[in-house]
KOLTOR-683881 format. One record per residue (C-alpha): residue in three letters; x, y, z. Coordinates in nm, 2 decimals, padded with zeros to 4 digits. Example, Ala and Ser with C-alpha at 12.3 -4.5 7.8 and 13.67 -1.06 7.14 Angstrom:
BEGIN
<ALA,<01.23,-00.45,00.78>>
<SER,<01.37,-00.11,00.71>>
# end
This chain:
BEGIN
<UNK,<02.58,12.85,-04.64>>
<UNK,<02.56,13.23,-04.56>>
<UNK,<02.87,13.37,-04.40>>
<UNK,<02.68,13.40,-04.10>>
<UNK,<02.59,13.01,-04.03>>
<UNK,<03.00,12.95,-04.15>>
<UNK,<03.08,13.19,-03.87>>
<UNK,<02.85,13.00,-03.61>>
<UNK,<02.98,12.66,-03.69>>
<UNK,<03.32,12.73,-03.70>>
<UNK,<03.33,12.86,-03.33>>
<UNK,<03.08,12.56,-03.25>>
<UNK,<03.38,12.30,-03.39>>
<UNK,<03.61,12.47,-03.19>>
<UNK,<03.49,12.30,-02.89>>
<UNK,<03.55,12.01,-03.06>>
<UNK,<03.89,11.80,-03.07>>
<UNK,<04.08,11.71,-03.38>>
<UNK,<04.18,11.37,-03.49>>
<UNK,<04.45,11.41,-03.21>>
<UNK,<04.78,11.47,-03.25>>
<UNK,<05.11,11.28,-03.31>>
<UNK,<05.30,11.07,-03.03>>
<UNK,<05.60,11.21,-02.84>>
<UNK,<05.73,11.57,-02.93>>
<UNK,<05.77,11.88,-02.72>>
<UNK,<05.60,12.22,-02.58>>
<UNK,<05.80,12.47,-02.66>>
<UNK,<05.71,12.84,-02.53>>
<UNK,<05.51,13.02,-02.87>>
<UNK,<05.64,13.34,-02.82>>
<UNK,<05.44,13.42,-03.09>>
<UNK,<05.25,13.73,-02.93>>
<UNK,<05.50,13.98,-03.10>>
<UNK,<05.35,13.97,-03.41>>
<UNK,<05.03,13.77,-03.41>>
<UNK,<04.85,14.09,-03.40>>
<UNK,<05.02,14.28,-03.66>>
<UNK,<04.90,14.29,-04.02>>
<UNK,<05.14,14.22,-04.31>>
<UNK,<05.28,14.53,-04.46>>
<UNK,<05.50,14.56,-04.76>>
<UNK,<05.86,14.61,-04.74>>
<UNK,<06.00,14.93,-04.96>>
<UNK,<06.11,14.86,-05.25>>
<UNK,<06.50,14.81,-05.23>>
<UNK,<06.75,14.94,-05.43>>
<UNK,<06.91,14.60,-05.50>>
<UNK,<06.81,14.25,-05.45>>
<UNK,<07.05,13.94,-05.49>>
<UNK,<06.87,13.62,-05.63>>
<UNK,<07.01,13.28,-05.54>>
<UNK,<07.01,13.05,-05.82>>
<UNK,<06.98,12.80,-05.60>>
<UNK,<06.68,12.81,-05.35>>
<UNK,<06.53,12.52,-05.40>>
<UNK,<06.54,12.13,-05.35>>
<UNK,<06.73,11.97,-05.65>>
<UNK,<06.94,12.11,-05.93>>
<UNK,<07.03,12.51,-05.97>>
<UNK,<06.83,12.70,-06.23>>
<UNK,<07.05,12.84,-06.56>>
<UNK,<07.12,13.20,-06.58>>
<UNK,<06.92,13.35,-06.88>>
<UNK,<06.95,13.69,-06.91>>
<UNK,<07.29,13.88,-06.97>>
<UNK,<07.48,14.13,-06.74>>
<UNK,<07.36,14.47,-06.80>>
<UNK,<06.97,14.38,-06.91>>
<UNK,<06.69,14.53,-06.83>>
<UNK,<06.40,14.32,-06.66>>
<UNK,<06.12,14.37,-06.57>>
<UNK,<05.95,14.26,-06.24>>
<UNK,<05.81,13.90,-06.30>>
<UNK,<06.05,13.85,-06.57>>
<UNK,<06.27,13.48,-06.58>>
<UNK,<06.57,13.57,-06.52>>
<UNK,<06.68,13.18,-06.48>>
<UNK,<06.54,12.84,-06.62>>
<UNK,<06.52,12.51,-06.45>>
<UNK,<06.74,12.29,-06.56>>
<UNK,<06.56,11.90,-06.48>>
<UNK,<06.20,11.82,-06.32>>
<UNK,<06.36,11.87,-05.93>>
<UNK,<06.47,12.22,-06.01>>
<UNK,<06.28,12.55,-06.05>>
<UNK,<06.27,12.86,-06.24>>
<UNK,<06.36,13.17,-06.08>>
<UNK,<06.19,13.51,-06.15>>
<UNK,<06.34,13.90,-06.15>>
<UNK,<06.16,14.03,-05.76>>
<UNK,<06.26,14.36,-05.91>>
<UNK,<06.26,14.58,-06.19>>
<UNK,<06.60,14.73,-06.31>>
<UNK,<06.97,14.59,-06.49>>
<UNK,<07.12,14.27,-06.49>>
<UNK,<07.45,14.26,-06.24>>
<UNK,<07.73,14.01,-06.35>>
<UNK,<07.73,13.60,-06.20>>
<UNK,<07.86,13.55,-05.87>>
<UNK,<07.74,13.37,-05.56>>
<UNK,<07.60,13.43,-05.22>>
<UNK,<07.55,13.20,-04.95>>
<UNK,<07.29,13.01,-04.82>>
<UNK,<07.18,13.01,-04.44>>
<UNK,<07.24,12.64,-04.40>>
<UNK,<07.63,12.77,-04.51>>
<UNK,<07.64,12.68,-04.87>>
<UNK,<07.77,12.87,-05.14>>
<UNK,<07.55,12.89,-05.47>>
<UNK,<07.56,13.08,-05.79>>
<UNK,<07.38,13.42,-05.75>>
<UNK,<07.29,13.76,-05.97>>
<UNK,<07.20,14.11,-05.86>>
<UNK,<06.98,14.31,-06.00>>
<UNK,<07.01,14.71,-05.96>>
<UNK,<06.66,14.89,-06.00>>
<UNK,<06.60,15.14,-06.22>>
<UNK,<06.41,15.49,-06.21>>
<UNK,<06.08,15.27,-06.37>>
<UNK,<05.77,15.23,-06.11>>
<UNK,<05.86,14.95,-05.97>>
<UNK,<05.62,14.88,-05.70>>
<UNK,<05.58,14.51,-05.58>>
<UNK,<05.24,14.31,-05.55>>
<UNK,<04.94,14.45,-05.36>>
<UNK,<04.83,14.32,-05.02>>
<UNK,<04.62,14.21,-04.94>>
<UNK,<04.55,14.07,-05.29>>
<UNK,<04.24,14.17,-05.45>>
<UNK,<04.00,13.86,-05.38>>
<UNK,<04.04,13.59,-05.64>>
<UNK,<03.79,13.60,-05.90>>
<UNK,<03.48,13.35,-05.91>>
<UNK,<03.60,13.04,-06.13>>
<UNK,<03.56,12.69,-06.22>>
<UNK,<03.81,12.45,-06.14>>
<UNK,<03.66,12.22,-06.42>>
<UNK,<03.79,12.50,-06.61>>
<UNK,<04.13,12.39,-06.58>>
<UNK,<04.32,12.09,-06.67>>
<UNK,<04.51,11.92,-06.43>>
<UNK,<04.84,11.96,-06.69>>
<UNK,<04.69,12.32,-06.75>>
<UNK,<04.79,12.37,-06.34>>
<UNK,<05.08,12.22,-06.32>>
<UNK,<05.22,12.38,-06.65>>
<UNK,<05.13,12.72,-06.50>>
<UNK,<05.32,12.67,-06.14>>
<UNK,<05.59,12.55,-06.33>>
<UNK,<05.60,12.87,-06.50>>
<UNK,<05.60,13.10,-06.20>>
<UNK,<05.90,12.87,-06.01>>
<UNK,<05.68,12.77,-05.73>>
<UNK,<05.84,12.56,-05.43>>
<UNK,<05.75,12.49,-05.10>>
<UNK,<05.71,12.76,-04.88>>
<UNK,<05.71,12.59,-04.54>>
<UNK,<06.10,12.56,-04.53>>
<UNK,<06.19,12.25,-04.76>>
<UNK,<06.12,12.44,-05.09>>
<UNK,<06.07,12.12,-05.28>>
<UNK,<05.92,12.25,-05.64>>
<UNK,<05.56,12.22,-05.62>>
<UNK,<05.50,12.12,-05.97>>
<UNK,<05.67,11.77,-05.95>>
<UNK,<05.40,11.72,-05.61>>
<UNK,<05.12,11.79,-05.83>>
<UNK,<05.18,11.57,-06.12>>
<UNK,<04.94,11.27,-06.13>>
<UNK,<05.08,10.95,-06.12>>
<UNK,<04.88,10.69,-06.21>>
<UNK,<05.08,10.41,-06.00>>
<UNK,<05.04,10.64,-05.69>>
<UNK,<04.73,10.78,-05.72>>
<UNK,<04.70,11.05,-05.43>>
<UNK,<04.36,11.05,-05.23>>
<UNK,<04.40,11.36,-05.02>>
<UNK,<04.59,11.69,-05.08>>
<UNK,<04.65,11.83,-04.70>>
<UNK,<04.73,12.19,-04.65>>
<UNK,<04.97,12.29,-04.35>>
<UNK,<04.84,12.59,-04.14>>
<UNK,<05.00,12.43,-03.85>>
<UNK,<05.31,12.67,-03.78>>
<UNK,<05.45,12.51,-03.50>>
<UNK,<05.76,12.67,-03.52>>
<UNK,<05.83,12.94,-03.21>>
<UNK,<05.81,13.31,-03.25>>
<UNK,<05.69,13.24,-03.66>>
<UNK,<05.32,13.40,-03.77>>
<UNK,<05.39,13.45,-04.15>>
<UNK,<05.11,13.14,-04.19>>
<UNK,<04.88,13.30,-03.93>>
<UNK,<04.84,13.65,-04.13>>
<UNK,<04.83,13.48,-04.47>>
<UNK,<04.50,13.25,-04.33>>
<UNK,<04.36,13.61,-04.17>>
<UNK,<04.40,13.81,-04.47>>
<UNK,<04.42,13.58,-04.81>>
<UNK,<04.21,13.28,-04.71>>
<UNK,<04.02,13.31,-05.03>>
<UNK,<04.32,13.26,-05.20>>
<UNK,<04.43,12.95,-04.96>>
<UNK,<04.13,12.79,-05.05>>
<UNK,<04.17,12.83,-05.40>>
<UNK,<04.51,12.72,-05.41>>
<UNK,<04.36,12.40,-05.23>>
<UNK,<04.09,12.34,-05.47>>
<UNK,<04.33,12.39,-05.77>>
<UNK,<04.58,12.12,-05.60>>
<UNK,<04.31,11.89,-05.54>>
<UNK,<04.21,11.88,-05.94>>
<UNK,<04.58,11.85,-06.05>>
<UNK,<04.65,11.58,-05.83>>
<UNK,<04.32,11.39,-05.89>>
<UNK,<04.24,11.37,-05.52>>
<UNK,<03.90,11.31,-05.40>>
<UNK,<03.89,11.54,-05.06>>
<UNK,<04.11,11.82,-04.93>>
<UNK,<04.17,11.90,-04.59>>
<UNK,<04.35,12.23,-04.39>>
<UNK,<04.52,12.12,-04.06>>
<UNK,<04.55,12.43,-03.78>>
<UNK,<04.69,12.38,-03.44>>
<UNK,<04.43,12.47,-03.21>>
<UNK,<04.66,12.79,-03.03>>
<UNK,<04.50,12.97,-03.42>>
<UNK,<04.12,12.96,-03.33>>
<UNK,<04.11,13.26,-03.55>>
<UNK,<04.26,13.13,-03.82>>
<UNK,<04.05,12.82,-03.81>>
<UNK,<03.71,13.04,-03.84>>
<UNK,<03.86,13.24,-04.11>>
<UNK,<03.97,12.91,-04.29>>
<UNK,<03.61,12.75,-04.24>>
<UNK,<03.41,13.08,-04.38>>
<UNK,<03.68,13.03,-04.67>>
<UNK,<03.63,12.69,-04.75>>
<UNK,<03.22,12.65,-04.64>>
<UNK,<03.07,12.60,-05.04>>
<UNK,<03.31,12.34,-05.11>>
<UNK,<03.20,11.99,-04.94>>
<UNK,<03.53,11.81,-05.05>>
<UNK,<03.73,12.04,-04.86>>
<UNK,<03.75,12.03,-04.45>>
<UNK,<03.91,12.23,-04.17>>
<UNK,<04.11,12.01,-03.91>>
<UNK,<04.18,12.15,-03.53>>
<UNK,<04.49,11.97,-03.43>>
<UNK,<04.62,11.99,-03.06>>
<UNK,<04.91,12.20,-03.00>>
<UNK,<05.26,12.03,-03.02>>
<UNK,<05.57,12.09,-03.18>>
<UNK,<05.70,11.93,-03.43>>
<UNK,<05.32,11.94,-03.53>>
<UNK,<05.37,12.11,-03.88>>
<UNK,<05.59,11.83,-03.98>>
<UNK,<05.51,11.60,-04.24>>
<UNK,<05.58,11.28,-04.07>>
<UNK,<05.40,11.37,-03.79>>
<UNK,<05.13,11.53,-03.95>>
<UNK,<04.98,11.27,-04.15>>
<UNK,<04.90,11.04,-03.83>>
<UNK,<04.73,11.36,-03.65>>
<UNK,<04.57,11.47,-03.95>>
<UNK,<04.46,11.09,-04.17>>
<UNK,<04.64,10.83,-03.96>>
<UNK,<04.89,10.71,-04.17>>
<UNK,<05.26,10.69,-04.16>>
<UNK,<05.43,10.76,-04.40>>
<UNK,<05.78,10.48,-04.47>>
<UNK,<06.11,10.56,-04.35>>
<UNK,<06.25,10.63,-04.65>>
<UNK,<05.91,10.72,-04.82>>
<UNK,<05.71,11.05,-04.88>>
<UNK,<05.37,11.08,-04.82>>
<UNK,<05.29,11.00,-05.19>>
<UNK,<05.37,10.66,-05.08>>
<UNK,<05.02,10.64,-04.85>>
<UNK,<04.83,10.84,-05.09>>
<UNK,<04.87,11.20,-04.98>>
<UNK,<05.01,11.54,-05.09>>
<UNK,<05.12,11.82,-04.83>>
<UNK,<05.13,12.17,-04.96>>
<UNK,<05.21,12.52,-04.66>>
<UNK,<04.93,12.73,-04.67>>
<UNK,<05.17,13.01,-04.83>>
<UNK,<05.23,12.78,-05.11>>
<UNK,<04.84,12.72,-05.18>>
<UNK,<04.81,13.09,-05.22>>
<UNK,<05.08,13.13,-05.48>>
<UNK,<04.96,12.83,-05.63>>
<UNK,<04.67,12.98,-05.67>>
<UNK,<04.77,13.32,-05.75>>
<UNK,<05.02,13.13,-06.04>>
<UNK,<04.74,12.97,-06.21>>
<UNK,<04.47,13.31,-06.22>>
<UNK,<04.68,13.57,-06.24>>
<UNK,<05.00,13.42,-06.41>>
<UNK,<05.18,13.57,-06.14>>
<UNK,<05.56,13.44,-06.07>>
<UNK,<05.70,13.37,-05.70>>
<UNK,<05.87,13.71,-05.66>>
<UNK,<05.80,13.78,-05.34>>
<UNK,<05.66,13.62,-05.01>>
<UNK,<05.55,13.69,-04.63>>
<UNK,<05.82,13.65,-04.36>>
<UNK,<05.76,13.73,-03.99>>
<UNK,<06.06,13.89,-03.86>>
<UNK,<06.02,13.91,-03.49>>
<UNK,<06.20,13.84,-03.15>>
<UNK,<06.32,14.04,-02.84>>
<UNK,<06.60,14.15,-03.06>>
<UNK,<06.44,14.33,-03.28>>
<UNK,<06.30,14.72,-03.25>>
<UNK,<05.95,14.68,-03.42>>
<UNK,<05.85,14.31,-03.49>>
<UNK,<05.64,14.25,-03.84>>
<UNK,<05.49,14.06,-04.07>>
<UNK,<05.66,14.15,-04.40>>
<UNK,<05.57,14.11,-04.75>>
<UNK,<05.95,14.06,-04.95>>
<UNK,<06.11,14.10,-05.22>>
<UNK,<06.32,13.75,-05.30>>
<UNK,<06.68,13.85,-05.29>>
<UNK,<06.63,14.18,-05.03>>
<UNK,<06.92,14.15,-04.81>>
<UNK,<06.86,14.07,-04.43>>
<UNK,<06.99,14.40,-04.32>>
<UNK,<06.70,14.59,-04.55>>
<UNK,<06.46,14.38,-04.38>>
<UNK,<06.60,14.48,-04.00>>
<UNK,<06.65,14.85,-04.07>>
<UNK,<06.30,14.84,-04.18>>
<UNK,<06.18,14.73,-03.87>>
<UNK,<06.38,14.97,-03.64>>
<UNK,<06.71,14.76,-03.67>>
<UNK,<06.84,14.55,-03.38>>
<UNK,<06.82,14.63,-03.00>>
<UNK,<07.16,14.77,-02.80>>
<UNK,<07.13,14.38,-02.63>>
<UNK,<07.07,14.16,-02.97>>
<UNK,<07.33,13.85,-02.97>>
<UNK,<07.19,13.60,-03.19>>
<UNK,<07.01,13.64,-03.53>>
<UNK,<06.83,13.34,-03.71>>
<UNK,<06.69,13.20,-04.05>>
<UNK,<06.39,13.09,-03.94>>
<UNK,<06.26,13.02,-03.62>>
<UNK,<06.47,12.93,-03.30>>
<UNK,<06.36,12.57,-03.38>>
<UNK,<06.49,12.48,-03.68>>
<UNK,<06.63,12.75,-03.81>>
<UNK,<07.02,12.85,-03.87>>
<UNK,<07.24,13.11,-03.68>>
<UNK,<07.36,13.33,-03.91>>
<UNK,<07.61,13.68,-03.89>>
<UNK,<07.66,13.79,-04.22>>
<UNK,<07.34,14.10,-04.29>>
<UNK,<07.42,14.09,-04.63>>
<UNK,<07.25,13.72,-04.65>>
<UNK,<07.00,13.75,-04.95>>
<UNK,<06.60,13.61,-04.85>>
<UNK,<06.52,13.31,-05.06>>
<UNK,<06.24,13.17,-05.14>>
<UNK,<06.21,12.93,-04.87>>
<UNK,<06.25,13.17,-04.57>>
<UNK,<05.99,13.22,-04.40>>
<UNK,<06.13,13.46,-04.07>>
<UNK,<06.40,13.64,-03.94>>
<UNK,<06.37,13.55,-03.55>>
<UNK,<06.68,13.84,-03.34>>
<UNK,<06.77,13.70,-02.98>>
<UNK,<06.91,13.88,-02.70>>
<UNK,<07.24,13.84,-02.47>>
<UNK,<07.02,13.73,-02.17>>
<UNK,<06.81,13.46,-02.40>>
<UNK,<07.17,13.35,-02.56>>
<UNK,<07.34,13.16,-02.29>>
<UNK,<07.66,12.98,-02.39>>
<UNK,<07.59,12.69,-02.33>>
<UNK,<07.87,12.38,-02.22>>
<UNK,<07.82,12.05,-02.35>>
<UNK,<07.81,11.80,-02.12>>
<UNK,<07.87,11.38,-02.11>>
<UNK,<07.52,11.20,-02.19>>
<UNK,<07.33,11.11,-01.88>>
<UNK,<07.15,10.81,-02.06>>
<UNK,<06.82,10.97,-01.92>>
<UNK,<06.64,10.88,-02.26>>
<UNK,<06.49,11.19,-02.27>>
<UNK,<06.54,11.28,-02.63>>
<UNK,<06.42,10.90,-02.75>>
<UNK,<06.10,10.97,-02.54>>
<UNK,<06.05,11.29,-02.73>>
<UNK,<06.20,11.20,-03.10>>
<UNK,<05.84,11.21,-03.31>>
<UNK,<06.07,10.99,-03.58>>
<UNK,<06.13,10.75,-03.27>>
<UNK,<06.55,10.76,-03.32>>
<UNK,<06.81,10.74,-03.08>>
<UNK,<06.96,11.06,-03.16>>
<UNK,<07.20,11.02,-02.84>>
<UNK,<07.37,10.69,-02.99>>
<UNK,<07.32,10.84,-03.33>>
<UNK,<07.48,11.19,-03.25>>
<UNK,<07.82,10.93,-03.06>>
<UNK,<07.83,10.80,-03.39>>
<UNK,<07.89,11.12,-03.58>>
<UNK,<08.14,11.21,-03.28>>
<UNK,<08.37,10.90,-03.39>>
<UNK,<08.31,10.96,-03.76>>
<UNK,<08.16,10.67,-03.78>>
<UNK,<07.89,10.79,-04.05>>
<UNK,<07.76,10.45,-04.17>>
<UNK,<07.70,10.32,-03.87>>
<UNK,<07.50,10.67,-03.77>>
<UNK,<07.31,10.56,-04.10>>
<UNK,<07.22,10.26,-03.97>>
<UNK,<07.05,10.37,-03.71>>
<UNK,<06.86,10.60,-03.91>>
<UNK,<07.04,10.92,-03.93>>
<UNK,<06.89,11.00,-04.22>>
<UNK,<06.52,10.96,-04.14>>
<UNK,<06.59,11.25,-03.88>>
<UNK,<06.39,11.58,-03.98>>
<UNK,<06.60,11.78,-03.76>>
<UNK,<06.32,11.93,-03.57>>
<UNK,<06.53,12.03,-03.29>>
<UNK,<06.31,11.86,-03.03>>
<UNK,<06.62,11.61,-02.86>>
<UNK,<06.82,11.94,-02.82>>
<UNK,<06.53,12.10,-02.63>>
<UNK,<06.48,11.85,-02.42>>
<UNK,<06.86,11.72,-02.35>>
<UNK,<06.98,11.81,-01.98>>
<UNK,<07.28,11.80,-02.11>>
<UNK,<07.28,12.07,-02.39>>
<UNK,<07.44,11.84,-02.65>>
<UNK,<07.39,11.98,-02.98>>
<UNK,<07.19,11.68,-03.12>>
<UNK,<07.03,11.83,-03.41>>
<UNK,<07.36,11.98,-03.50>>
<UNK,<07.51,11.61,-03.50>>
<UNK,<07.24,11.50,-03.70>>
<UNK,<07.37,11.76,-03.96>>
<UNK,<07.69,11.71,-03.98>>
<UNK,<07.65,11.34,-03.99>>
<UNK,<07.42,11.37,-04.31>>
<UNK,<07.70,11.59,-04.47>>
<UNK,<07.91,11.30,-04.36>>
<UNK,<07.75,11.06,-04.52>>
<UNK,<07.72,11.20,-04.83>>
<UNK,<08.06,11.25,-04.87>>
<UNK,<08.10,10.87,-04.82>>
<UNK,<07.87,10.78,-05.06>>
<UNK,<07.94,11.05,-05.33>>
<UNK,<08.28,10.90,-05.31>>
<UNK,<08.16,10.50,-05.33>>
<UNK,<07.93,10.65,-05.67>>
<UNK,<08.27,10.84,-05.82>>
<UNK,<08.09,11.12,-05.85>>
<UNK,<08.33,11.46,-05.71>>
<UNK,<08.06,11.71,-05.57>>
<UNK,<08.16,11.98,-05.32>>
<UNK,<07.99,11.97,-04.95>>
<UNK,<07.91,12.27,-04.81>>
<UNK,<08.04,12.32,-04.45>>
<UNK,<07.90,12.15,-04.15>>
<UNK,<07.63,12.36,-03.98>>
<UNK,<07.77,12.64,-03.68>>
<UNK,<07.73,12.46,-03.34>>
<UNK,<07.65,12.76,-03.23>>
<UNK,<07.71,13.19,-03.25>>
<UNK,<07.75,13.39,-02.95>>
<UNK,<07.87,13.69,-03.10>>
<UNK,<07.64,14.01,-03.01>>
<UNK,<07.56,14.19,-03.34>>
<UNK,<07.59,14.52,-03.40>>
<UNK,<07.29,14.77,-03.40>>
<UNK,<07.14,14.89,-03.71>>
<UNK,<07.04,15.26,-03.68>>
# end
């Protein structure tokens, strides 16, 4: 098919619904028009970064280099240390700084090592990428793939940062059917996804097809909210010579990009309450992650850096950024014309699901994907009042909870009995908060009740782990201006 004819028949499908969507959920405003528009540019090179050994889902990664070496940029500077962990890789060139630790946006404290850079070049990677060269997937083994993203340290880049190899590995006694790429981006203000599909779709694609063989699936399919016409055309041009592969329009509706309520929109099938969706056959990847995949397996390239959208009425010049892991959050604000006389509230993430933060110094990991600045007038304090029993947030809940009995629960410490009623299937999309009349701080219930629980049965198992502290309720302070 001629680029041409792709073009043609991805507007035609645009007229054309998707499978649907998922029940319940919520419309929150995009407010995505900030930086929709705007290319991705790369962010200076910083003086120093500070890499969390700890950025990922499962165990940290072990420290392999010394204080006062030399690395180069891509070198491992840390190894995994079990399958659920993930190696991490120097962002920068330049010398070794001594062990200490930073802290997490979700509050927890983890091992972390600075790296200084040196007088070397040390330019970061190109964007966009040059276009990834014509290849064979029967070229590669499905071990040779997973092998090679193990290598660079690839995890999920949609938030969860789950390592990527472990999703790829074939397992005969779950064999996976359909690898499903997420280009949904629900998540207000957030258009990191959006520029990736514009600019690298060649690379998306390839990261797809490369998942598909290493997983053994027969079909893979790219799921785009229909607010990203754009994105879908660019998507279908990408994937038009490969018949196995298919480009899904999904209606608009948060939590859309989530996995449990992806899978009905996308393939109609629900994944267990305590399962994952290898359990029904299937294998969610972000679009981000696909590239890198990708870009692991042709170039041998390392995940050093990624694309963040830092936007928001808070901030001077909204962009799409191309980062460094490990830049600190204030490089990233002074780089786009620092914070507004009126910012009040800065956020990991979007204003969804991400976490309120105040300290600048906060490193970028590997799964943040934006920096979202608020203002006083958007930042109301808001008073928590009693429950109204309006069942609001149970008709919205995606996971169909009752996060208003759940979230008494947690009040009374009662952390089992918040567990059974399914605490812990929440995904802590933030959609009972929206929608509560009464401003209670559901979602940040939910997490203190999970930290809760944990406690309880890390205790019951004997086994003495530190928590981290429970999530802010909220953060009202106004921030100072960067100049």
């Amino acid at each position: 098919m001629t680029a041409n004819a792709a073009s043609t028949s991805a507007t035609a499908s645009l007229k054309q619904k998707g499978p649907g969507t998922f029940r319940r959920g919520v419309h929150p405003p995009e407010n995505k028009a900030l930086t929709a528009d705007k290319a991705v540019k790369v962010l200076p090179n910083p003086v120093k970064v500070l890499i969390a050994l700890l950025q990922h889902t499962g165990r940290p990664a072990e420290l392999s280099v010394k204080p006062r070496d030399s690395v180069e940029l891509g070198q491992k500077i840390a190894e995994p240390t079990g399958l659920i962990s993930a190696a991490i890789h120097a962002s920068i060139a330049g010398k070794v700084g001594p062990l200490t630790t930073t802290v997490l946006p979700n509050g927890v404290r983890v091992p972390a090592v600075s790296i200084t850079a040196g007088e070397a070049d040390n330019q970061g990677p190109n964007w966009p990428s040059p276009k990834p060269e014509q290849f064979k997937v029967e070229n590669f083994l499905p071990e040779q793939i997973v092998a090679a993203v193990q290598e660079a340290g690839l995890v999920g880049l949609g938030g969860a940062a789950f390592p990527t190899h472990v999703k790829l590995m074939a397992n005969p006694e779950r064999p996976i059917d359909t690898v499903i790429l997420n280009g949904c981006e629900c998540e207000p203000y957030l258009t990191s996804d959006y520029r990736l599909m514009l600019e690298e779709p060649q690379w998306v694609v390839a990261g797809l097809r490369l998942a598909v063989k290493a997983t053994g699936a027969n079909r893979g399919l790219i799921a785009i909210e229909d607010n990203k016409p754009q994105a879908i055309a660019a998507m279908q041009i990408a994937a038009a010579d490969y018949p196995h592969l298919q480009v899904q329009s999904l209606q608009t509706k948060y939590p859309q990009g989530g996995e449990r309520s992806l899978l009905p929109a996308s393939v109609g099938r629900v994944i267990p309450t305590k399962g994952l969706p290898l359990h029904v056959g299937v294998v969610v990847l972000n679009v981000g992650t696909a590239a890198a995949l990708a870009k692991a397996v042709l170039r041998g390239a390392a995940l050093t850096h990624r694309v963040i959208t830092v936007t928001g009425e808070g901030i001077s010049e909204p962009a799409n950024l191309l980062v460094p892991i490990g830049v600190a959050l204030k490089e990233v604000l002074i780089n786009c014309g620092g914070l507004t006389e009126d910012a009040a509230k800065i956020i990991m993430g979007g204003t969804m699901m991400g976490n309120t933060v105040s300290d600048l110094e906060l490193p970028i990991t590997k799964g943040t994907s934006g920096v979202t600045v608020l203002t006083k007038s958007q930042v109301q304090t808001e008073i928590e009042r009693p429950c109204v029993r309006c069942a609001k947030c149970v008709d919205h809940c995606p996971i169909r909870l009752n996060p208003t009995s759940i979230a008494q629960a947690v009040k009374l410490d009662e952390f089992e009995l918040a567990g059974e009623l399914g605490l812990q299937a929440c995904v802590e999309c933030g959609s009972c908060a929206y929608i509560c009349p009464s401003r209670i701080p559901l979602v940040q219930y939910m997490r203190s009740g999970k930290a809760g629980l944990r406690k309880i049965e890390q205790s019951n198992s004997q086994i003495a782990v530190e928590s981290g502290p429970k999530a802010p309720m909220s953060c009202h302070g106004t921030m100072p201006g960067l100049k």
